[in-house]
N, C-alpha and C positions, 0 to 999 in steps of 0.2 A: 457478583456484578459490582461495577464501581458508582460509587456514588456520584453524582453530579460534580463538587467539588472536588475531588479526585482526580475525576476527569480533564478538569480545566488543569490542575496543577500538573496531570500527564503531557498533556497537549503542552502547555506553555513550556515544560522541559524538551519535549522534541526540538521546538525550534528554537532553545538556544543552543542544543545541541548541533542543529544542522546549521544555525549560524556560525558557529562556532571552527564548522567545517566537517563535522560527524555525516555517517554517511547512515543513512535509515534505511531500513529492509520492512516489508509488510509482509502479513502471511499471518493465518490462523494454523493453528497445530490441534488437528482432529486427535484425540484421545482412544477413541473408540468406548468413550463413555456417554455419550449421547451428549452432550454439555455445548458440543462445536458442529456446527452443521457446513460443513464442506461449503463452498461458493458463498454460500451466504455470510460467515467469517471475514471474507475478503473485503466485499461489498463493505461490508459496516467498517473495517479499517479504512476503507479508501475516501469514505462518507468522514469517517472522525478526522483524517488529516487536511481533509479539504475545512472541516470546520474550524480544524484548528490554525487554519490561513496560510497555508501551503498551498501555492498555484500549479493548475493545473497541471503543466508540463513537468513539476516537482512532484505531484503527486503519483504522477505515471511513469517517472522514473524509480520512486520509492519503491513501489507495487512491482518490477518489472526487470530493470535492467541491475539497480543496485543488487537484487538478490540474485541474479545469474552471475554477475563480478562475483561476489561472496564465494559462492559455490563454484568456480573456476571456470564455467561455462557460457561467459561471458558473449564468447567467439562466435558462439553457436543459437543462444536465444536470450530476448532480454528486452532487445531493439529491433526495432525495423528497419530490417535495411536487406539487399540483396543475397543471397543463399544462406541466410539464417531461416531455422523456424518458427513458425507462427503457433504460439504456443498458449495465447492469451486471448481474451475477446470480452467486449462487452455492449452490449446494446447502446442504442444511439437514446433510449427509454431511460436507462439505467445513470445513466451521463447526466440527463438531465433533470435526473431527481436528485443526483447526488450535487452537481453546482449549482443548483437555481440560486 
């Protein structure tokens, strides 16, 4: 687990990397050591970029469509928009625990 200042000095390097013009992917990588717990991974990433003052429509790009580009399945899911899949979801609960 990262320490608090850690944290801050991770967080502060993302965005000067995405200022920078770097493109960020989010996503937990289940081990199958019990360490990562599937969805809930996600959740806390998407909680730490927003803390780290990444606005919302950035953070739901990071989470979403940046890592479908990555993966060359860009065309197919990532975004919303007309005959793509809907591959993603989260509570209207969950939203607003993570931006208050």
């Amino acid at each position: 687990m990262l320490l608090p200042a850690a944290t801050e000095k991770e967080m502060a390097f993302e965005r000067k990397l995405f200022e920078a013009g770097g493109v960020l992917m989010a996503g937990c990588d289940p081990t199958g050591d019990r360490h990562v717990i599937a969805g809930l991974g996600d959740q806390r990433n998407i909680e730490l970029l927003s803390k780290a003052g990444f606005g919302i429509s950035d953070v739901i790009k990071i989470a979403t469509q940046n890592g479908a580009t990555y993966l060359g399945l860009g065309d197919r899911i990532g975004s919303i928009a007309v005959g793509k899949q809907p591959i993603w979801c989260c509570s209207t609960v969950t939203w607003r625990k993570i931006f208050q």
